[in-house]
N, C-alpha and C positions, 0 to 999 in steps of 0.2 A: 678352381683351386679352393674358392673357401667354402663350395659345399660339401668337398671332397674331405676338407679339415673337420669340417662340421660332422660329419659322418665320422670320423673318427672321435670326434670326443665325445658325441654322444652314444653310439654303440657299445655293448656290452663283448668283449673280444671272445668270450668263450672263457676266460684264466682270469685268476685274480690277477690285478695288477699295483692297488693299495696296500701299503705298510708291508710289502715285499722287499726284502734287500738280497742283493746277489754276492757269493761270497768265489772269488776266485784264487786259487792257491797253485801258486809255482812249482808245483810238484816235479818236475822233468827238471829240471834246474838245480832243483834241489835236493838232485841224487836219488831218487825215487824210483823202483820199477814199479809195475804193473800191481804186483802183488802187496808189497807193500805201499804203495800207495791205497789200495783198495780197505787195506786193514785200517791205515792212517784218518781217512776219511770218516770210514763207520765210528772209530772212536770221538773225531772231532764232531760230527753229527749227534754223537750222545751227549754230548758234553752240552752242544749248543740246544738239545733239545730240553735239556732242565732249568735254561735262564728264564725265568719269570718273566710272561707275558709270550714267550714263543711258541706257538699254538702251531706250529710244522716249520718240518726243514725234510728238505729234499734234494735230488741228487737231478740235472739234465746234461745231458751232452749242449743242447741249445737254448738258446734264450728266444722263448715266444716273440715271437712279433718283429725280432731283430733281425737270429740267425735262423736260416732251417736248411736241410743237407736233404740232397735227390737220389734215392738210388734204385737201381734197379729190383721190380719184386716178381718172382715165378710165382705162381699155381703148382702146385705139384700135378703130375694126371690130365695137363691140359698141352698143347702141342706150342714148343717153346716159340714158335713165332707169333700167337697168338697170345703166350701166357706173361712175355716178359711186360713189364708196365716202369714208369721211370716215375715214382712214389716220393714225396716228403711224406718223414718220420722224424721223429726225435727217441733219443736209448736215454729211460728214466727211472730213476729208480719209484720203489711200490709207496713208499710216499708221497710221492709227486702228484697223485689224483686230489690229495688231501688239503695238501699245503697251497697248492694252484688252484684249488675250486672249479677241476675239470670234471662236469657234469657225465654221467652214464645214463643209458637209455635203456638198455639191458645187458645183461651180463652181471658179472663184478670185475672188481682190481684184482689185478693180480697181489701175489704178497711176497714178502723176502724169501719165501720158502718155496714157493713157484717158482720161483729165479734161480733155486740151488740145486731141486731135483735132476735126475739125467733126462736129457728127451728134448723134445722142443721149446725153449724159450716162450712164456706167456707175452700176451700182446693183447692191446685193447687197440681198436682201429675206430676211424672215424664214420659216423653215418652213410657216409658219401663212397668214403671207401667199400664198403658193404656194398653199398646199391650198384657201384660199378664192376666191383670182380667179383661179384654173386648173385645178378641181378636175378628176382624172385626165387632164391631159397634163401636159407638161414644158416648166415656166413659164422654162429657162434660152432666152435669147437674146432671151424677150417681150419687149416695149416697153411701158410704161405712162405717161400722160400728167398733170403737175401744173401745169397752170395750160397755159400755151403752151409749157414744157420737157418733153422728151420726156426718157423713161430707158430705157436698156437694163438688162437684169436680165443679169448676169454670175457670178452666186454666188447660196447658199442657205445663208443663218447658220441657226444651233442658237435656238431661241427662247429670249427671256433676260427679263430685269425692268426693262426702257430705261423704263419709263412708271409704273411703283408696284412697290416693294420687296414684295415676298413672291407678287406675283401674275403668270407669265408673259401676257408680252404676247398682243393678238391679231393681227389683221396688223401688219409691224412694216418699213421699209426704213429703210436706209442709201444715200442717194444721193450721188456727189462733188459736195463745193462749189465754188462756181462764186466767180469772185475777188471777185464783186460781196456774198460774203457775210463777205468780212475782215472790218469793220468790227465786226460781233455776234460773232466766232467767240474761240472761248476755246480755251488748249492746256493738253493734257496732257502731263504728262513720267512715265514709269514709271521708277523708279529703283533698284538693290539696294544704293548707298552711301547710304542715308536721306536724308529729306525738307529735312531743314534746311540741308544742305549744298547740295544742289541748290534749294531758296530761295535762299540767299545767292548763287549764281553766275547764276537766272535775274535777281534783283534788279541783279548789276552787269553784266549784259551789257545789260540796257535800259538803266541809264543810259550807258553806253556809246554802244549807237546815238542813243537820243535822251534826254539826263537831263533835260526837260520833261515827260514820260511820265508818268500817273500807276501803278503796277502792285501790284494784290494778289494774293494765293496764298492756297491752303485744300487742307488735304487732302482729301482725294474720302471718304477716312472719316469726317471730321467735318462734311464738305456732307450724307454721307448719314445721319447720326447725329443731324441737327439735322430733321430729317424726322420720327425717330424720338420725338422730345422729347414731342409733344403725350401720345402716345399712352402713353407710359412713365410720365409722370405722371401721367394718369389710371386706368393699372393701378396703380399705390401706390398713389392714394388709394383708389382702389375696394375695394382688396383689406385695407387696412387699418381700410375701415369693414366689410368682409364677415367678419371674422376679428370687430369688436367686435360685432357683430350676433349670427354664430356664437357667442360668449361670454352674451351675453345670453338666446339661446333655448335655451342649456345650463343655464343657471341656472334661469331658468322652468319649463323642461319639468321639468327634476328637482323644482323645487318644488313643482310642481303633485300631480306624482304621489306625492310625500312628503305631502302634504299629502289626496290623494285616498286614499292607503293609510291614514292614520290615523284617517282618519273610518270606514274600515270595517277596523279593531283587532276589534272582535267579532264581526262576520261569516268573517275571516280565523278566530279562534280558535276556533269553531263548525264550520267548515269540516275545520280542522285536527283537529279531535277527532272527526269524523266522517270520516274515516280520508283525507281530501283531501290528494296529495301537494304538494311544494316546486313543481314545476313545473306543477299545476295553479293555483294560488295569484299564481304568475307571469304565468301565461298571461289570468285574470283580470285582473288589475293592468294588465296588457302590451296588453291588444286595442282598451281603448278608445283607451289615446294612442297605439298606431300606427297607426288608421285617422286621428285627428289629427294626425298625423305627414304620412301619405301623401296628406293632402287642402293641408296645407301646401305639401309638393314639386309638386305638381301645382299649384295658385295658384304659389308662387312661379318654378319652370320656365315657364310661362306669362307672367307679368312678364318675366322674363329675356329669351325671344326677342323680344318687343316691345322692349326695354332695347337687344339687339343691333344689332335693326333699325335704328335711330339711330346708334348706334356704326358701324355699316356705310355706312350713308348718308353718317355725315362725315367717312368717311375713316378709319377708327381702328380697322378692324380689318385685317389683312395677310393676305390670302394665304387668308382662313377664309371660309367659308360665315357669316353670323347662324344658321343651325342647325348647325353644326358638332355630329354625333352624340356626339364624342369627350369634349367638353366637357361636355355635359350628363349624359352616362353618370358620367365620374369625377364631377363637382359633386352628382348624384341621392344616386350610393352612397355618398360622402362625408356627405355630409347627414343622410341616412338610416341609417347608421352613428352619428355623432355622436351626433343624436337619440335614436336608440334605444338606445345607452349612459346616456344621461342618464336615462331613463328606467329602464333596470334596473337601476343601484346602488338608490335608494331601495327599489324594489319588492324586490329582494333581502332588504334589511333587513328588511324589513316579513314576510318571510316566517319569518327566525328568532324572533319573536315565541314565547313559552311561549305553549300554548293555554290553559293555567290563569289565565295574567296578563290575559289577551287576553279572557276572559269576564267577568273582576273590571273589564275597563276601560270608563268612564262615555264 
């Protein structure tokens, strides 16, 4: 869990996700069809794109990292039981490459004017995508089919985390939306004069156009941090019972073997006087509880990856394998360290013992 965290907050997702704000608008509620909402939008987009310091705004169907929708993609010319594929996409509008800091490899963006022509719908697809429904040729200028819309592939983004934080995507497009999808679409504004101010100027230019409107905002780091929640809270809690657990089999183990050395006080002093050195005496004391040690780590490692496997199944872990080698290796030697600390102070003691005392002892 917390490498899994770690992994996400150090990774770079693919999309900007600083001084982002997400601007959501009630359009369906509030009397809006398709078309006019479409219109609605582009003006408030212009509006929001001359407040000083907002350096893009942009139009998605889904919020990276949060939301992402599956659907089905054809080949055109390829035999449909082969060609149909079950694909995350997002429908964005041609400034969203801009404003998102979604890298291209080759190709370009499409632009509002690709979006408007008759024909196939531009699209920019992901690395991954390319290399799976065109493995060695060169998937620019392809066509690919969702539903009865046809897409042209015009660009080749960098693979990113549109669909689960810490884990890049596998096939992944970006198609232009089409105006019939105002009514769902959410904007992003990137901004370098900070979020609040650019709230307050998206807040009064809709009321402006229309103060019936209902409109919220969220920053993209707190949509994506609220994803994060489940999982952060169940590494505290985990970690905070594994830390009282680790305390407790420190205490036991030590006891045990404090308790296993005193019962044999006159085999140790017998020993001793039969010329048995410090580290012989140790090594006694030491064999039986680190073969109980290492039958521990092994049961308990063993729970663990079944433990993951659920973690992984619901979501909760980012970006990691449930056998993540890494994990297990630091948490073994950890363990096993501890352990076998707890065990050799006692047995230490137990070695400074007088063999004289130690023969006199009942």
């Amino acid at each position: 869990l917390v490498r899994g965290l770690h992994q996400v907050a150090t990774q770079n997702p693919g999309f900007a996700t600083r001084d982002v704000m997400i601007v959501s608008l009630d359009l369906t509620n509030g009397g809006y069809d398709a078309a006019r909402a479409d219109a609605f939008l582009r003006q408030f987009q212009d509006r929001l794109s001359a407040v000083p310091g907002v350096t893009g705004v942009a139009r998605s169907a889904d919020i990276p990292g949060v939301t992402s929708d599956i659907t089905s993609v054809t080949i055109p010319g390829a035999e449909s039981n082969e060609s149909a594929q079950s694909i995350s996409g997002n429908l964005v509008s041609a400034s969203y490459f801009q404003t998102m800091d979604v890298r291209l490899v080759r190709g370009h963006v499409f632009t509002e004017r690709d979006s408007r022509v008759p024909g196939p719908l531009p699209a920019v697809i992901s690395s991954t995508m390319a290399r799976t429904l065109w493995p060695g040729a060169d998937s620019l200028d392809k066509t690919f089919l969702i539903g009865s819309s046809a897409y042209r592939i015009v660009g080749i983004a960098q693979d990113a985390q549109n669909v689960r934080l810490g884990q890049l995507d596998g096939p992944f497009f970006y198609a232009a939306e089409s105006p019939d999808a105002a009514l769902d679409a959410k904007i992003f504004v990137h901004a370098e004069s900070g979020l609040p101010a650019v709230e307050l100027a998206a807040r009064q230019i809709a009321r402006q156009l229309d103060p019936n409107l209902t409109i919220s905002t969220e920053a993209l780091e707190t949509a994506l941090e609220k994803t994060l929640t489940p999982s952060k809270t169940l590494a505290t809690l985990v970690g905070v019972m594994g830390l009282l657990a680790m305390a407790l089999a420190v205490v036991g183990v030590s006891g045990v073997v404090a308790y296993a050395a005193a019962r044999r006080t006159r085999e140790i002093g017998i020993r001793k006087a039969l010329g048995a050195r410090t580290r012989d005496v140790l090594s006694l004391l030491l064999r039986n509880t680190a073969t109980l040690v290492a039958i521990g780590l092994a049961l308990g490692l063993g729970v663990g990856a079944g433990a993951s496997q659920i973690l992984s199944s619901s979501g909760l872990l980012f970006g990691l394998s449930a056998f993540d080698p890494v994990t297990y290796l630091v948490i073994g030697i950890c363990f096993a360290a501890v352990a076998l600390t707890a065990c050799y102070i006692p047995a230490r003691r137990a070695t400074r013992v007088d063999p004289l005392v130690a023969l006199r002892h009942e």
